[in-house]
N, C-alpha and C positions, 0 to 999 in steps of 0.2 A: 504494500500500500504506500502509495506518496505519501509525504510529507504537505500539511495544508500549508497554500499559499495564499496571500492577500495579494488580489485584482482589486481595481475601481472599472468603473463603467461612467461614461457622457452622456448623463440628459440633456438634448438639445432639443429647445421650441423653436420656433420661430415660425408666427405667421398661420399658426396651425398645422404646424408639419412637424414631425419628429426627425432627427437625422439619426440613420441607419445603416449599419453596414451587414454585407453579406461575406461570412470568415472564408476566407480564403484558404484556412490547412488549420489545423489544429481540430480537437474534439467535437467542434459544432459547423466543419463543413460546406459550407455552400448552403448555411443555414442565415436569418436575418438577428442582427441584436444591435444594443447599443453601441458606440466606438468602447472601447477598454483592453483594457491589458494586467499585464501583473506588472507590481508596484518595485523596482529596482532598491539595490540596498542605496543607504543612505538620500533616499528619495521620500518627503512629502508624500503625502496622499493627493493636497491640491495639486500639487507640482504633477505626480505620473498622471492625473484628469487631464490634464493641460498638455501635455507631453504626449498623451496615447490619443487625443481628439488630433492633434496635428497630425502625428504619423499615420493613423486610417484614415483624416478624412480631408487633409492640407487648411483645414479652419482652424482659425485662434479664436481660443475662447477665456473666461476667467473661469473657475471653478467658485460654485455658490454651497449653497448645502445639503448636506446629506437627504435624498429620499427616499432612501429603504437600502437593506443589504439582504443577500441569500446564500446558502452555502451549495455545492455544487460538487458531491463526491460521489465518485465511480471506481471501477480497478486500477484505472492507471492517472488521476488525478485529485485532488482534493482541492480545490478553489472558494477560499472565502471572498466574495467580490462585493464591494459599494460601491453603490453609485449615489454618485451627484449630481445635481442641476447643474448646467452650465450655460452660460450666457457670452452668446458669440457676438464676433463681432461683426456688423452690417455688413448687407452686399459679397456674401460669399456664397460661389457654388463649389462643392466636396468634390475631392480627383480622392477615387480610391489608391491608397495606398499601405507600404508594411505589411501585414500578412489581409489587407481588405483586397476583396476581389470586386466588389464595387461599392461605392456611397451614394448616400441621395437624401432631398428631404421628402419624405413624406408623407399626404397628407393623413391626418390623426382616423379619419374612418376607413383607410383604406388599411390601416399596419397589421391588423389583422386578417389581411386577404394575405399578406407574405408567410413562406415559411420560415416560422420563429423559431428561434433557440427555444427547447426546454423552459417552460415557469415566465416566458418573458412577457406574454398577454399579460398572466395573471399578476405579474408581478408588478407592472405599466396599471392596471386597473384598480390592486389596491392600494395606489402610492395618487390618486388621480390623477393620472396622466391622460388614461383614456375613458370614455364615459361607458362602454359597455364592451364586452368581450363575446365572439360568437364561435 
């Protein structure tokens, strides 16, 4: 069994759209989730929010506060991850990048027609992010 790691995760609004990437390799695939990653040593937690939204999605943002965390253990992983609000800066469109195979915003009733990471409807729904889950 791994050792757990702490990931953060980027909530981004803007506009009525969430931004989202689709993982490119790692355990969730060519699946959809927030930008994040795991948290390097002697790294902030705001600092990797900030750090892991540029690298998947080339947007600068500030990291705001926490809305919710989930733990995330399998055979070959244990992932504590939080996510935070984050508030980007105007007039940016996302070039998927780092392990993102693609980013985008999108809009709030639609994030539920993508295939999501594991828990990430529900976890977007009881954090309100999104008004209903189907």
């Amino acid at each position: 069994m791994a050792r757990p790691e702490v990931c953060v995760g980027a909530v981004a609004l803007d506009n009525d759209c969430l931004l989202l990437i689709r993982r490119g390799r790692g355990p969730a695939q060519g699946e959809w989730s927030v930008p994040g990653g795991r948290v390097e040593a002697g790294e902030t937690l705001a600092e990797a929010v900030v750090r892991e939204l540029l690298e998947e999605t080339g947007i600068e943002g500030v990291c705001g506060p926490l809305v919710g965390w989930v733990e995330r253990i399998h055979a070959d992983h244990h992932h504590v991850i939080l996510d935070f609000r984050v508030d980007v800066l105007p007039d940016q469109e996302p070039t998927a990048g780092d392990d993102a195979a693609e980013a985008r915003w999108v809009p709030l009733p639609e994030v539920t027609d993508l295939a999501l990471v594991d828990g990430m409807a529900e976890f977007l729904h009881e954090h309100g992010i999104l008004d209903i889950i189907t």
